[in-house]
C-alpha positions in Angstrom: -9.6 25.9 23.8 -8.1 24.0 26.3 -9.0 21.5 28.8 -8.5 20.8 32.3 -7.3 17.6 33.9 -10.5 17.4 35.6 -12.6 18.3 32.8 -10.7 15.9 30.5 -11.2 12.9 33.4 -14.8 13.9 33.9 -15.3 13.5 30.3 -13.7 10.0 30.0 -15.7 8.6 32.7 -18.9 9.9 31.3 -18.4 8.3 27.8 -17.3 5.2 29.7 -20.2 4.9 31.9 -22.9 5.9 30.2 -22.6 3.7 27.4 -24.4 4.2 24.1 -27.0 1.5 23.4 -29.3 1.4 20.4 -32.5 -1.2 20.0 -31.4 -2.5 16.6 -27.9 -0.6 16.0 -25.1 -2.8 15.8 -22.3 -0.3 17.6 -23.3 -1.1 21.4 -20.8 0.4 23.2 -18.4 3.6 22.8 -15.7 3.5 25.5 -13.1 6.3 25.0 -10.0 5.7 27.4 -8.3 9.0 26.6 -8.5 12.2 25.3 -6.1 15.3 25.0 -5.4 18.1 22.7 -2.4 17.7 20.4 0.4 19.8 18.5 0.7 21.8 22.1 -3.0 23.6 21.2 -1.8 25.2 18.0 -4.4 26.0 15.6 -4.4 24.6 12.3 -6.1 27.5 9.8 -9.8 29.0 10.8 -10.4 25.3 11.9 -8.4 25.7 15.7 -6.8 23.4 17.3 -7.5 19.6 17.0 -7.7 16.8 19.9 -7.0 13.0 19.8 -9.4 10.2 21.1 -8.3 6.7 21.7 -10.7 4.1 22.9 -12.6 0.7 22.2 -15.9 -0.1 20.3 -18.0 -2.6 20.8 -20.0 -4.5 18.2 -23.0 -6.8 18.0 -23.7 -8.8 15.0 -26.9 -11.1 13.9 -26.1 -14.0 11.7 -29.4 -13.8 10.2 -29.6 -10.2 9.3 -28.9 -10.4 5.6 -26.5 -7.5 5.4 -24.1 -9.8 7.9 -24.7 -13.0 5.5 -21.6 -12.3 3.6 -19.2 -12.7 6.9 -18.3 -15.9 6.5 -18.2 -18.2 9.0 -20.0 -15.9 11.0 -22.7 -18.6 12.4 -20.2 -20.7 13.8 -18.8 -17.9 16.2 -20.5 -18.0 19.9 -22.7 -16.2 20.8 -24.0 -13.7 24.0 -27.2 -14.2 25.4 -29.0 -11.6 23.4 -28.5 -14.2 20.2 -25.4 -11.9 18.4 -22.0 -12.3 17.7 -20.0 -9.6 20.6 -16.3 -8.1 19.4 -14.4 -5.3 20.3 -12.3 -2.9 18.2 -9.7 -0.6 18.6 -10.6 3.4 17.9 -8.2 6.1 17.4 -10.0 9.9 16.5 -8.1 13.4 15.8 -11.0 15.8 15.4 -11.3 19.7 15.4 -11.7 20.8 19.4 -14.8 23.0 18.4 -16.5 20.1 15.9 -18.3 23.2 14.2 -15.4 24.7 12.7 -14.4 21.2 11.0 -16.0 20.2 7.4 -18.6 18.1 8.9 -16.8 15.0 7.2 -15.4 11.8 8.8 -12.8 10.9 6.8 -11.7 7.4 7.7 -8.4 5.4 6.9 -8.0 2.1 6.7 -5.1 0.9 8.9 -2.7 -1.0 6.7 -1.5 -3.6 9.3 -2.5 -1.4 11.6 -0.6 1.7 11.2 -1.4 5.1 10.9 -0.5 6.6 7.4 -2.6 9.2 5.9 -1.1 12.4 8.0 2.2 11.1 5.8 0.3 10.7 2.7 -1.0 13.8 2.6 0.1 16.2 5.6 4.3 15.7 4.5 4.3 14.1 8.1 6.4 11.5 9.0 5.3 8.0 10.3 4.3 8.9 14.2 1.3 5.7 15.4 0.7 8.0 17.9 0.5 11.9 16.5 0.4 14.2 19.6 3.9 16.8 19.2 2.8 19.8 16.4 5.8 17.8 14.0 3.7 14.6 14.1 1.4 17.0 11.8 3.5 18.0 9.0 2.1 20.9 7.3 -1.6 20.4 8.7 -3.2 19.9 5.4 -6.4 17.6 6.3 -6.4 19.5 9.7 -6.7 22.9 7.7 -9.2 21.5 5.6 -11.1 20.6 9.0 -11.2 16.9 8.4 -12.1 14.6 11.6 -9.8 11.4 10.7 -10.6 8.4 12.4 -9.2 4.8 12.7 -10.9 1.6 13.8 -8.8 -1.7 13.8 -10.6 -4.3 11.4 -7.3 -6.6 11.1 -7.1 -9.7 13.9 -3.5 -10.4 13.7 -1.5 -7.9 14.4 -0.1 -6.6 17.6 -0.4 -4.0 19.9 -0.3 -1.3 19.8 -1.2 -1.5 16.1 -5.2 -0.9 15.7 -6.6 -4.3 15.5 -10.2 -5.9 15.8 -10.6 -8.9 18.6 -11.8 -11.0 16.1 -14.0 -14.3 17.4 -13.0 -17.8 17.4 -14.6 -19.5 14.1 -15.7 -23.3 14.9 -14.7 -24.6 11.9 -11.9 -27.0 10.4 -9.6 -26.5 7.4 -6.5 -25.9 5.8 -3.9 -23.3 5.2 -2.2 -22.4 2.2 0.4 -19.5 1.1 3.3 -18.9 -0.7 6.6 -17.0 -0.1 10.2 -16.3 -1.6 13.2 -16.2 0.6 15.7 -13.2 -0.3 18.8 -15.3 1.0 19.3 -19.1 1.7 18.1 -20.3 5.1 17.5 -23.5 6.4 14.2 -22.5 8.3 11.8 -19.5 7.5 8.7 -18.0 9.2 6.7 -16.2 6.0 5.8 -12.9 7.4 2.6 -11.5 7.5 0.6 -14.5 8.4 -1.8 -15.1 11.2 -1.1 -17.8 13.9 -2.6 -20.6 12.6 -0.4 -24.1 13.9 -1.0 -26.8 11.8 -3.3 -29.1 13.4 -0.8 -32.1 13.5 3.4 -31.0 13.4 3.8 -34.1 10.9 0.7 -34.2 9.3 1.8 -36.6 6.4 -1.1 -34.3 4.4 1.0 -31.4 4.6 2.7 -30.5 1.1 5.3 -28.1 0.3 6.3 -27.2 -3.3 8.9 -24.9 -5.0 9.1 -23.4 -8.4 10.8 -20.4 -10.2 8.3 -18.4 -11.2 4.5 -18.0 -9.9 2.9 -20.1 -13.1 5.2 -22.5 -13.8 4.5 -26.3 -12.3 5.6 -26.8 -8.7 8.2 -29.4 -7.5 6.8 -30.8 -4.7 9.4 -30.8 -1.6 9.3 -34.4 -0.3 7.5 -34.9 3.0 10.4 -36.2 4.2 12.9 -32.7 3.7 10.8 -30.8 5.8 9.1 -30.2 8.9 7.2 -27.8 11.3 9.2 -26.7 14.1 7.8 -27.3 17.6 6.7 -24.3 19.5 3.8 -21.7 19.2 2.5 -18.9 17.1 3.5 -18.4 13.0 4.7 -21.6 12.0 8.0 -22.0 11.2 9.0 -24.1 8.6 12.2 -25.9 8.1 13.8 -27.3 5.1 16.5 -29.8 4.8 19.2 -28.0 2.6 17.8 -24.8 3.1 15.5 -22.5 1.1 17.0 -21.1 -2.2 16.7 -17.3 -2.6 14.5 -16.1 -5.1 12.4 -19.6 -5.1 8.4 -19.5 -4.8 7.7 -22.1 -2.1 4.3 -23.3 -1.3 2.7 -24.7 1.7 -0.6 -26.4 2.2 -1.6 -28.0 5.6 -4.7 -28.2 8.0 -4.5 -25.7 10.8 -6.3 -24.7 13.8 -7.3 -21.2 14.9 -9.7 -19.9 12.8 -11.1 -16.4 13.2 -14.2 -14.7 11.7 -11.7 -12.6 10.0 -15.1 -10.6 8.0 -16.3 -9.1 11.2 -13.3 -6.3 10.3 -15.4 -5.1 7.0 -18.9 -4.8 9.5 -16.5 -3.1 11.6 -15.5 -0.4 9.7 -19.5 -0.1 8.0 -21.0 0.1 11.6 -18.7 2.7 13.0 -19.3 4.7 10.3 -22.9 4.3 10.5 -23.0 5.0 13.8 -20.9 8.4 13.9 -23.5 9.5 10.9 -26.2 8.8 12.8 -26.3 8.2 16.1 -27.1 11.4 18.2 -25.4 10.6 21.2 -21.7 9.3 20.1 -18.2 10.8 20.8 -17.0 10.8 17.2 -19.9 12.8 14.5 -20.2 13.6 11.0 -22.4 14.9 8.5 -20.6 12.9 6.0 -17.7 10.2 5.7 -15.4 9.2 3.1 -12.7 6.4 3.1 -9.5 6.0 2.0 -6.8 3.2 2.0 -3.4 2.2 0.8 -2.1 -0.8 -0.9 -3.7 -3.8 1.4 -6.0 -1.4 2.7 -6.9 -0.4 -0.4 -7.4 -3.9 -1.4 -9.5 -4.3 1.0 -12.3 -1.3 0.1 -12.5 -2.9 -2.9 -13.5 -6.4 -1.3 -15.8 -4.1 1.0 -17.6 -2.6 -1.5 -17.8 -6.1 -3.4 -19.5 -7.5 -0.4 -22.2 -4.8 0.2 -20.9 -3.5 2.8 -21.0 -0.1 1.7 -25.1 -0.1 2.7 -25.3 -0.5 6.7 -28.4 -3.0 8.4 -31.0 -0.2 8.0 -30.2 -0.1 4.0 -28.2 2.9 4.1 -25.3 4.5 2.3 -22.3 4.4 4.4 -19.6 6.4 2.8 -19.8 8.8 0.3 -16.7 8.7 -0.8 -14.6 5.6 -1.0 -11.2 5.9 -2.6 -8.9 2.4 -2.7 -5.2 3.6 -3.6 -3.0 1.5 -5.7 -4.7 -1.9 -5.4 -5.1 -2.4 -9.0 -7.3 -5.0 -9.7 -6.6 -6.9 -6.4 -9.3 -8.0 -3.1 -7.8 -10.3 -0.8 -8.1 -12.8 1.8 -10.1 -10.2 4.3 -13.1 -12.5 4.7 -12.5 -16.3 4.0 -12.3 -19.1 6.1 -8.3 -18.9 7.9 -8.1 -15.8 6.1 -4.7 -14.4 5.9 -5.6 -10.3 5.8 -1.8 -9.5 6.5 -0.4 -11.4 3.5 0.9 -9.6 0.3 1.9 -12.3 -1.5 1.0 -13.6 -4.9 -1.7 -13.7 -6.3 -4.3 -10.2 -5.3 -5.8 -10.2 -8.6 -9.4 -11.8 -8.2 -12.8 -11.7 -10.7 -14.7 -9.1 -10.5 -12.6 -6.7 -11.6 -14.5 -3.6 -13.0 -17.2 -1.7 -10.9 -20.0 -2.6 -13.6 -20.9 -6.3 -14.1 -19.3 -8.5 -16.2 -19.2 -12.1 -17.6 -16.2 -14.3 -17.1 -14.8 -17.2 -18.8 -16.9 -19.7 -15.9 -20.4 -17.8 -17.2 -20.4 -15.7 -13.7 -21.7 -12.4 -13.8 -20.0 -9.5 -11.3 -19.2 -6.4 -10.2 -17.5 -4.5 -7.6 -20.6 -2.2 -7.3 -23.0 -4.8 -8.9 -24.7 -4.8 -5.3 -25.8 -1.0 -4.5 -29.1 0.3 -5.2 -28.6 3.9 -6.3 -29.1 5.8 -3.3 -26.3 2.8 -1.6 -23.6 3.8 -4.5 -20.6 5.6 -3.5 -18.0 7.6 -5.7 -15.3 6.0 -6.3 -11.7 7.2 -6.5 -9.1 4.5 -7.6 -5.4 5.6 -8.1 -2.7 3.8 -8.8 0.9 3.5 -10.1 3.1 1.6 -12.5 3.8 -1.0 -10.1 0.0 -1.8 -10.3 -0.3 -2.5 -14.1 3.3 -4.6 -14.0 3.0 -6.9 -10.8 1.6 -10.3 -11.3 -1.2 -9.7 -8.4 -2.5 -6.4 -9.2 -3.2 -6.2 -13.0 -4.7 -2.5 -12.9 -5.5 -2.4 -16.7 -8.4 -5.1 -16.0 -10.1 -2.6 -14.2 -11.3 -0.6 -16.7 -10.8 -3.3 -19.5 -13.0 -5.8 -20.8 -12.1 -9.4 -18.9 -10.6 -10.5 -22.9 -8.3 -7.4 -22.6 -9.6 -6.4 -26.1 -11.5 -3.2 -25.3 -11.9 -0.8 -23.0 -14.5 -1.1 -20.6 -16.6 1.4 -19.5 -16.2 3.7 -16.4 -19.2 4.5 -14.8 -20.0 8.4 -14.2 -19.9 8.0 -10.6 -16.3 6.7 -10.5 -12.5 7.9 -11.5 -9.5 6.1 -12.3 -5.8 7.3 -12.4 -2.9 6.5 -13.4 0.0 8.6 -11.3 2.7 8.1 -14.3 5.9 6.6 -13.9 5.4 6.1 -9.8 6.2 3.3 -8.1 3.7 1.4 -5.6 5.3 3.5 -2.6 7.7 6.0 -3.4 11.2 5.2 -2.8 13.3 7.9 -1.2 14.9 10.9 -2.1 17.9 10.5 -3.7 17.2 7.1 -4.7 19.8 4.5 -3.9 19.7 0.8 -4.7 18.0 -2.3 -2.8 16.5 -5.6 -3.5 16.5 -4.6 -7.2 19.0 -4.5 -10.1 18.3 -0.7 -10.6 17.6 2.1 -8.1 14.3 2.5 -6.4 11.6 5.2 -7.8 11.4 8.1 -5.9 8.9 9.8 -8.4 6.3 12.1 -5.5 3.0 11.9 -5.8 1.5 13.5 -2.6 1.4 17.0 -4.5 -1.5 15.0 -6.9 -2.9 12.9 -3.8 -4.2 16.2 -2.4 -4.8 18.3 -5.5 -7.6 15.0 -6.0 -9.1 15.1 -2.3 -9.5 18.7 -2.6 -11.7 17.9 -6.0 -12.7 14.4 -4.5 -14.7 16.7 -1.5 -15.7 19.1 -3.7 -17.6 16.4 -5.6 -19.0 14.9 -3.0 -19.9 17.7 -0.7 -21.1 20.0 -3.8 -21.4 18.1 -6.8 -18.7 19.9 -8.8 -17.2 16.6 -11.3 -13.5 16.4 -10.9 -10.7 15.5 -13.0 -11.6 13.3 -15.9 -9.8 9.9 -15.6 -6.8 9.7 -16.6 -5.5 5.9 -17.5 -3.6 4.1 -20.2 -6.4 2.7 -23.1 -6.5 0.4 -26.0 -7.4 3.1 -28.3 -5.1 5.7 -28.7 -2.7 2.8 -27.9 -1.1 3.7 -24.3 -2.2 1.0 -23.4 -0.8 -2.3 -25.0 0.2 -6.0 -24.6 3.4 -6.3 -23.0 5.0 -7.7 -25.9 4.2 -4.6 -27.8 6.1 -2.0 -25.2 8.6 -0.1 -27.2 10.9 0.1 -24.0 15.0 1.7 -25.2 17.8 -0.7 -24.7 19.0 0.8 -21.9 22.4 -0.8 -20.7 22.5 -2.5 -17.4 18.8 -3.0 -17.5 16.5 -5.5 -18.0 14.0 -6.2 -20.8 10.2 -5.5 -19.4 8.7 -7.2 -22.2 9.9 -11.2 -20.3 8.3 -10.3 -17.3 5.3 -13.2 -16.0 1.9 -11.9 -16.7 -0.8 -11.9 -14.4 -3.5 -14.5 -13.6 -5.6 -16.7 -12.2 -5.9 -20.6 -10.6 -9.5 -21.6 -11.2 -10.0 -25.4 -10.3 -6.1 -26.0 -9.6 -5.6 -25.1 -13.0 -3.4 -21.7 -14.3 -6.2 -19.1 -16.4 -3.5 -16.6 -18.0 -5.5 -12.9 -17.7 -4.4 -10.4 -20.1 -0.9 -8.5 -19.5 -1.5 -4.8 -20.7 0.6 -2.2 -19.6 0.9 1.8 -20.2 2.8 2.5 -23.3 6.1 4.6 -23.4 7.9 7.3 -24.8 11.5 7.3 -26.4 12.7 7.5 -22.6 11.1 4.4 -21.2 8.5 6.9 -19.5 5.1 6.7 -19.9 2.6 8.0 -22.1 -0.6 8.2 -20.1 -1.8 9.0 -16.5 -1.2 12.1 -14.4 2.8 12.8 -15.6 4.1 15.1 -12.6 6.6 17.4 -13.7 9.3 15.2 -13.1 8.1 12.7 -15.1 7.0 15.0 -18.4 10.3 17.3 -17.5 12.9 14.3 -17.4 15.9 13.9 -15.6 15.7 10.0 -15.5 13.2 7.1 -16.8 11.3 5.7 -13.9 9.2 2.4 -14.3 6.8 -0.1 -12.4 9.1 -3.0 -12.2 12.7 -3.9 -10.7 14.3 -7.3 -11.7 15.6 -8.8 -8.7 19.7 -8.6 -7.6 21.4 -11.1 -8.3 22.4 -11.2 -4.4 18.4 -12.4 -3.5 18.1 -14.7 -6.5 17.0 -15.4 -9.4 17.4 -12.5 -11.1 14.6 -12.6 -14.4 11.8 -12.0 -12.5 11.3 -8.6 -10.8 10.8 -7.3 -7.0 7.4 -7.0 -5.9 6.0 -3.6 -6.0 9.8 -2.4 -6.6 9.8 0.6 -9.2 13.6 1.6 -10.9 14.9 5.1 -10.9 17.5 5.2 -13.9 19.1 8.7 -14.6 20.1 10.2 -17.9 24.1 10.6 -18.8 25.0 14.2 -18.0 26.4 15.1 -21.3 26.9 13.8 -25.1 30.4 12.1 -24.3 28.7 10.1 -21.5 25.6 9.0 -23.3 28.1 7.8 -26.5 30.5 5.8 -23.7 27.3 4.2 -22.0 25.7 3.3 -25.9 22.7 4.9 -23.7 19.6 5.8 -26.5 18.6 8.5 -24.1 19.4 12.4 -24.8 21.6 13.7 -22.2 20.5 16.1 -20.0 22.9 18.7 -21.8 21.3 17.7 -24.8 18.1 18.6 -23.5 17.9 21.5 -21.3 19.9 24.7 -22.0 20.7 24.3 -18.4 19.5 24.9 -14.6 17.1 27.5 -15.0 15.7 26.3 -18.8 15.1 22.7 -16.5 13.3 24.6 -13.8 11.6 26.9 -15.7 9.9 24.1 -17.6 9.6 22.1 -14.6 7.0 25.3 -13.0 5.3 25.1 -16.5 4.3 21.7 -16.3 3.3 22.3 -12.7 1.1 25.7 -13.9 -0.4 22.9 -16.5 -1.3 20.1 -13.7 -2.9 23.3 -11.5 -5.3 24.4 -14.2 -6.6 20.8 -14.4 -6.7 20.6 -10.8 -4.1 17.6 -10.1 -1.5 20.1 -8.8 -2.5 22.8 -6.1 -1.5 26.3 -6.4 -0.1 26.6 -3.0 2.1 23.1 -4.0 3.9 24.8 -7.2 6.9 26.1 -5.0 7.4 22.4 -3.5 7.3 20.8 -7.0 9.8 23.3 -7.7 12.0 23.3 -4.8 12.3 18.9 -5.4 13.0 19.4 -9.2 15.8 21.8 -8.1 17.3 19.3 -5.7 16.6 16.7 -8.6 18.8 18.4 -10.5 21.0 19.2 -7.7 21.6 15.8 -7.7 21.5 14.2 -11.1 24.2 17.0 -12.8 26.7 16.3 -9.5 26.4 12.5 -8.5 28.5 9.9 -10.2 25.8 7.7 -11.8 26.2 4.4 -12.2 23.1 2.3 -13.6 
């Protein structure tokens, strides 16, 4: 199906004009600026061909409805005359032309600083913002499945033409505070990430800067004197008299103007959804919806469902599926006064941490699904890598241990949580090669798993059919242990995990420590527990969750954030013996080629019958262990 300029103009103006209202709903408007078929018309599978919708929502909240109460600052904004807070959003749609041939489910993504990068994630795409040509598709994998995928921008400070939510102005006062480490001395810095919030007074003598190695140890503070905002507008740009030292945590604290009602982004995304479930007259429908987001995105479903907002103004469920990917244990600042939703910095990790309530050290009692009544309660997919369990603000192991770190917690029925073994936070590419870190990146995949678990993820939310049991590091059966306890090889040329800072927490200005547990591992560094892929339980290399930083960015005993290492096994005997590497050589190993691959498709026929590999992903397992191999037996390694 195709359509015509004029049908596709007459179309636009209707949706424009004739805007949808509702008496209480809190989606008021619908306004879609364009719409066209993409990948030339091709069909994708029995589902046809797919079209693209870009266009604006508009919002309307009330202060006083208790659903909104948890937006803060939300009753200082102005507001229009009907006695609600008005904001706009940005929408983006690709949906089956003939909506009756799709699945029936809205399957949203949360924009990570708002890009587009679930057709990457899971269709082998690459990183288009704006998919239209057939290649922006890769294979067609959620379009086969007959997903409609749909955007809306909840962050206020990016740019277009990222997605982004017109945020309004919060009335308020405060002050600012974040930290950052340069990569190379500099005598004036803008931290990236960060909103534009000026400080209220260039020299405010109340401003405060402070350095220190690592995360927990006691600042320095910088004297007033050293350093100063520069003049000008937008991020603040600090400068430093002597210039920043690489590898340094710095720390800034001033009041600042230019607040924003940064939580109007989570009632964003929970009306939109609402709205395509249930209104009967809106662009964009579904029978169902399901949510997934990466990394700061997927921080922030778990501060969404935290803060209710997985149960709309009328009391209802929202999503049915919601499925936060490698977050660990992290929320973030998504819904604080000058809230800073953009920055990845230290520290993520925040109480609560599990999905069922617990007790913390300060007597409070929490969870991140504590406030669902049954029918409100989602399932819950959480995966995440190694990175998640090593980095200081992610501390993955404290969501399915007790807050003491002395016994596992439990999961409840309606939720999974996986480990994808011996991955790093976003996979580095193939062949690895080296960066801000002493060893090579990780390049270990993990899309093959990602869509072997939303194939079961639908089936279990669509039909009820459980999926995969979780599969996570735990205290008994020892996978999972205190860092000091990792039986990592000497490896030479490679850092000793067990000195890296441990997660935790500043509660009244004053450092909590929160327990550092990490997945145990094998004789090769690997890991024990999780979902291994092939390449990980068929070894060519040992891949980790932490990178100690090169020497050329600075300080070099602490690691990269969310940096993985790739290091690959000598060749042969003589080369293992030269290095004083612990590791068998490959030769040792594997008869050669064909023994490697043949055990490689094993592993992979193992992972299908649990249903974390597809069947029709066996030959691309294969086909990237065989250029693995391609490449370990021929390159000159140096680690």
């Amino acid at each position: 199906m195709r359509y015509s300029p004029a049908r596709l103009i007459l179309g636009i103006l209707i949706v424009a004009l004739l805007a949808p209202s509702f008496a209480r709903a809190e989606v008021i408007k619908v306004t879609i600026a364009s719409r066209a078929v993409v990948a030339n018309g091709q069909p994708f599978g029995s589902v046809g061909s797919y079209e693209k919708l870009t266009g604006t929502i508009e919002f309307a909240l009330d202060p006083a409805n208790p659903h909104n109460k948890p937006i803060a600052d939300l009753g200082t904004a102005t507001r229009d005359s009907d006695g609600r807070v008005h904001f706009t959003a940005d929408l983006y749609v690709l949906q089956p032309v003939d909506a009756a041939r799709g699945n029936g489910t809205l399957l949203f993504e949360i924009a990570n600083r708002g890009r587009k990068g679930i057709l990457g994630r899971f269709n082998r795409a690459g990183g288009s913002q704006d998919p239209t040509a057939a290649a922006d598709f890769g294979d067609g994998f959620l379009m086969k499945d007959g997903y409609t995928v749909v955007w809306v921008g909840w962050q206020f400070d990016v740019e277009p033409p990222m997605l982004r939510v017109a945020a309004p102005a919060a009335n308020v006062t405060g002050r600012v505070r974040f930290s950052f480490i340069p990569d190379e001395r500099r005598t004036d810095i803008t931290p990236a990430d960060l909103p534009n919030y000026p400080p209220a007074t260039t020299n405010d003598p109340a401003a405060t800067l402070t350095v220190r190695d690592r995360n927990w140890d006691k600042p320095t503070v910088v004297p007033r004197a050293m350093w100063r905002f520069a003049d000008g507008t937008g991020r603040p740009r600090i400068v430093l008299d002597g210039g920043f030292e690489p590898g340094r945590v710095y720390e800034v604290d001033y009041p600042a103007t230019g607040a924003r009602v940064a939580g109007v982004g989570l009632a964003a995304i929970r009306d939109a959804a609402s709205a395509f479930l249930h209104g009967t007259d809106m662009p964009v429908r579904g029978r169902s919806a399901y949510v997934f987001g990466i990394s700061q995105s997927g921080r922030f479903l778990r501060q969404f469902l935290h803060d209710g907002f997985n149960a709309d103004e009328r009391d209802r469920r929202v999503f049915d599926l919601v499925w936060p990917h490698i977050a660990g244990a992290g929320q973030g600042s998504f819904n604080e006064r000058f809230a800073t939703p953009g920055y990845s910095s230290f520290p993520a990790t925040r109480f609560p941490f599990t999905d069922l309530e617990q007790r913390n050290a300060q007597g409070a009692r929490d969870g991140i699904l504590a406030a669902y009544k049954p029918a409100q309660m989602p399932k819950v997919i959480y995966t995440d890598t190694s990175v998640e369990y090593w980095g200081q603000g992610r501390a993955a192991a404290l969501t399915h241990t007790t807050i003491d770190g002395k016994s596992d917690a439990t999961v409840p029925d309606n939720v999974r949580i996986y480990l994808l073994s011996g991955a790093q936070h976003g996979e580095s590419a193939f062949p690895p090669s080296f960066g801000a870190g002493q060893a090579m990146g990780n390049p270990t995949p993990q899309a093959n798993v990602m869509r072997a678990l939303l194939r079961a993820a639908h089936q279990w939310a669509a039909s009820g059919v459980r999926p995969p049991d979780s599969r996570h590091p735990q205290l008994r059966g020892e996978t999972l242990v205190p860092v000091a306890s990792v039986r990592f090889p000497a490896i030479p040329g490679l850092g000793d995990p067990r000195v890296i800072e441990g997660p935790g927490q500043m509660i009244n200005e004053k450092f909590t420590a929160l327990p550092f547990l990490v997945p145990q591992v094998d004789a090769d560094g690997n890991e024990l527990a999780g979902i291994r892929v092939p390449e990980v339980s068929v070894p060519l290399a040992t891949t980790t969750g932490w990178n100690f930083r090169a020497e050329r960015i600075g300080n070099p005993t602490t690691i990269v954030a969310l940096l993985g290492s790739y290091v690959p096994l000598a060749r042969t005997r003589a080369e293992r013996e030269a290095r004083r590497d612990p590791r068998p050589s490959i030769e040792e190993r594997y008869k050669g080629r064909d023994d490697y691959l043949q055990r490689i498709r094993t592993a992979a026929t193992a992972l299908v019958k649990d249903r974390l590999i597809l069947e029709q992903d066996v030959e691309d397992v294969v086909q990237r262990a065989t250029k693995h191999w391609d490449y370990v037996t021929r390159a000159t390694q140096t680690n």
